[in-house]
VMD Tcl script that draws the C-alpha trace (Angstrom):
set ca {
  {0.00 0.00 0.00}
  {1.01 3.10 -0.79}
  {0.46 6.39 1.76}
  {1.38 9.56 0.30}
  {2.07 12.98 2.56}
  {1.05 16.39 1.04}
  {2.58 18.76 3.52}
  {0.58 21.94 2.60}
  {1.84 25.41 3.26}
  {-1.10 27.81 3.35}
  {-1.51 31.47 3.32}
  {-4.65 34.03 4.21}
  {-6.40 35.91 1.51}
  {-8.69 36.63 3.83}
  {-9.18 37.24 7.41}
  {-9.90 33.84 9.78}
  {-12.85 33.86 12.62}
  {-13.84 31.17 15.16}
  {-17.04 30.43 16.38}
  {-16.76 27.47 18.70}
  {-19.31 26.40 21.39}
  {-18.66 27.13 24.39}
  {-19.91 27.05 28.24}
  {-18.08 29.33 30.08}
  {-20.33 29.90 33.36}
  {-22.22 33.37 33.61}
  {-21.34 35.17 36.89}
  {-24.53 35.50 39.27}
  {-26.77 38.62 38.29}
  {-24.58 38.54 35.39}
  {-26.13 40.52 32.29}
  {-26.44 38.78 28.99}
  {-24.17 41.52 26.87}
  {-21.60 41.59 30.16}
  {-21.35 38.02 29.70}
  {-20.63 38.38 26.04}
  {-18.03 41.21 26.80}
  {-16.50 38.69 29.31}
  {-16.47 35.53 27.17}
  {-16.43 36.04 23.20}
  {-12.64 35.11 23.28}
  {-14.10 31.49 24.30}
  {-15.06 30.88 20.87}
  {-11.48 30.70 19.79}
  {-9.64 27.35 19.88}
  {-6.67 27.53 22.11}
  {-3.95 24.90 22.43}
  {-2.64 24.84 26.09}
  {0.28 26.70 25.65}
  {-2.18 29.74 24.62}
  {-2.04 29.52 20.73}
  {-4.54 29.95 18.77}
  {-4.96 26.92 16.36}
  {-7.12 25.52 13.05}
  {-8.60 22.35 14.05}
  {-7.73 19.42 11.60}
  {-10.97 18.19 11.05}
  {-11.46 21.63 9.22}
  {-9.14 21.00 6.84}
  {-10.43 17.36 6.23}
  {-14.03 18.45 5.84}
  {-12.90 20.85 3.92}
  {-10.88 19.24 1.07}
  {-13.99 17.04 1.02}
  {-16.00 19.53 0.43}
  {-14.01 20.85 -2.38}
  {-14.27 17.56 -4.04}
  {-18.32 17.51 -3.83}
  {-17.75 21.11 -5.05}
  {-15.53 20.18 -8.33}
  {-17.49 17.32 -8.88}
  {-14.69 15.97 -11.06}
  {-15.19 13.00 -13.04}
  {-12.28 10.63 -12.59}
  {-10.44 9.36 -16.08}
  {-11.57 6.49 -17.31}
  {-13.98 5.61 -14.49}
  {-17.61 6.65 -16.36}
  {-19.15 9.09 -14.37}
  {-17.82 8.30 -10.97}
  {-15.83 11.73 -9.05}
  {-13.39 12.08 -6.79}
  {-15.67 12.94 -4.06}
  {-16.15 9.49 -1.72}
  {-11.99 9.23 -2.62}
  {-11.23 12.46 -0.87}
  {-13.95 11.31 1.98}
  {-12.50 8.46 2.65}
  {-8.95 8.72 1.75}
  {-7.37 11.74 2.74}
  {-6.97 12.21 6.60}
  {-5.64 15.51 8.39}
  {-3.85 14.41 12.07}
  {-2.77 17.43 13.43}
  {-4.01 21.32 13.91}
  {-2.61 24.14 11.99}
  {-1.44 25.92 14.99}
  {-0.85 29.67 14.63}
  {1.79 31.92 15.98}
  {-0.96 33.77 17.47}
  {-2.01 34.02 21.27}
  {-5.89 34.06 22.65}
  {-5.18 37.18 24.15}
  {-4.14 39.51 21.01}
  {-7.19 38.54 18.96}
  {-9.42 41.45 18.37}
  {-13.24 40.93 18.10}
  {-15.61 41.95 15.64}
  {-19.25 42.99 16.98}
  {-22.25 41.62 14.87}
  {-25.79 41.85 15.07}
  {-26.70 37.96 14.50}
  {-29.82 36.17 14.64}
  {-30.22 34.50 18.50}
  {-30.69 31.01 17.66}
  {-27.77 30.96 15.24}
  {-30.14 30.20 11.90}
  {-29.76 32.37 9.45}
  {-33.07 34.48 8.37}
  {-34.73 33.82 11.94}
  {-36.19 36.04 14.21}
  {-34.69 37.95 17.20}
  {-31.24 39.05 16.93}
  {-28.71 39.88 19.18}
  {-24.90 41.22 19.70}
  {-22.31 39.13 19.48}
  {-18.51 39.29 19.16}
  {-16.24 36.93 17.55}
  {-13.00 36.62 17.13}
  {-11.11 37.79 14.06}
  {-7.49 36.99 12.92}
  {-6.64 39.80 9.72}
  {-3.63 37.73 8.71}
  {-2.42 33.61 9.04}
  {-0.55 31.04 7.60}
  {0.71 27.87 8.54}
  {1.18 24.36 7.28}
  {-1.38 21.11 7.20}
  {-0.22 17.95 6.75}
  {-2.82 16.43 4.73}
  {-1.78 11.76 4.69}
  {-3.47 10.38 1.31}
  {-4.21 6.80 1.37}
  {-6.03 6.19 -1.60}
  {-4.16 5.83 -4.78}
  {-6.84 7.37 -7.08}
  {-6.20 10.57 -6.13}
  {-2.15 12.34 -7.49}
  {-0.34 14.92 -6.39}
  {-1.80 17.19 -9.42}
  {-5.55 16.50 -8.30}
  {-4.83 17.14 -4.59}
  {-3.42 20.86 -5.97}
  {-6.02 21.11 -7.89}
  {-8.60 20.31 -5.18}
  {-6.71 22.28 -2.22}
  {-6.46 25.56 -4.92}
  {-10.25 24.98 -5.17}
  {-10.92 24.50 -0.94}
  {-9.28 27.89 -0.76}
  {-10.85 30.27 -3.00}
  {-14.42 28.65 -2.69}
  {-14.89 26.30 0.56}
  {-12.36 28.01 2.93}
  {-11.90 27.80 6.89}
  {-13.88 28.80 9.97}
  {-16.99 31.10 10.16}
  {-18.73 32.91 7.66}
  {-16.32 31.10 4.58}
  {-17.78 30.73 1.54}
  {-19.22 27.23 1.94}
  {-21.78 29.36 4.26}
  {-22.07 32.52 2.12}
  {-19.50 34.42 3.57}
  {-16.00 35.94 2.62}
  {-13.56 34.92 5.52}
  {-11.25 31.65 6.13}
  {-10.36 31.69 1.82}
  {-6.43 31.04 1.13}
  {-3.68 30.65 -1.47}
  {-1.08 27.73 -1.80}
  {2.26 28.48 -1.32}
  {3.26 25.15 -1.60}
  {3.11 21.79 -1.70}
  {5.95 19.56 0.01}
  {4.75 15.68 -1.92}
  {6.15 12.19 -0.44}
  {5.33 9.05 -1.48}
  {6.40 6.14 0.98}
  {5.25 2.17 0.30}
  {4.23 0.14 3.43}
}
mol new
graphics top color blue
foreach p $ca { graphics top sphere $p radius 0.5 }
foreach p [lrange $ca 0 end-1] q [lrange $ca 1 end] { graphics top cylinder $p $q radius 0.2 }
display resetview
């Protein structure tokens, strides 16, 4: 079998913002917007040295995604795509952590709908996190031999520009979490 490596170094093209769940506990007689002035910071993920980091499973879903997206028909193979080869053969082990700490992120105020769905009802102020510039590398392990170096690139270009990372990326209508490729380190090892 063979495993091939794509170490992936990525760049911003667009700013990065978190939104992850969190349950920080509200303070007694605590206000609603207090307790988002306290705790919007919460929705970054933070390794435990204090950096911020891309989870992996980002990356994964999203070089999925960009498969569904392409919807490109694999040579020879009738009408079958690369999509359930990029779903179940690429894997992404480890975060992209940033050189960035919790504690320099700015926030960015919005006026979002309560329960989270877009179009709904009753909105409210919330703050998330926003990082203006980031880059890093992913280390993206390809197990199925289907897909080659030159349809990874071709898929990872894609996940950039039109998938992206993170909230409000334009899988979800928004603008955020798109990058470029710098490069692409490509190892092929036989087990």
């Amino acid at each position: 079998m063979e495993i091939k490596t794509a170490r992936a170094h990525l760049k911003s093209i667009a700013p990065y913002s978190q939104s992850r769940h969190y349950e920080t506990p509200k303070k007694d007689k605590e206000r609603p917007d207090d307790y988002e002035t306290r705790t919007w910071a919460d929705r970054l993920h933070v390794n435990n040295l204090g950096n911020v980091f891309l989870p992996a499973m980002g990356f994964k879903n999203g070089i999925s995604s960009a498969a569904k997206f392409l919807g490109q028909q694999i040579p020879g193979k009738g009408k079958s795509t690369y999509t359930k080869h990029f779903e179940a053969g690429v894997m992404v082990l480890s975060d992209m952590v940033l050189k960035v700490r919790k504690e320099d992120v700015p926030g960015e105020w919005l006026f979002v709908p309560a329960d989270g769905v877009r179009g709904s009802g009753k909105r409210v102020k919330k703050c998330f996190p926003v990082i203006h510039e980031w880059e890093g590398v992913v280390e993206f392990t390809v197990v199925d031999s289907v897909i080659t170096k030159s349809v990874f690139e071709e898929h990872l270009i894609a996940f950039g520009q039109f998938i992206g990372v993170g909230r409000f990326r334009p899988q979800n209508n928004g603008i955020y979490g798109r990058f470029k490729v710098v490069g692409i380190e490509w190892s092929e090892e036989t087990v």
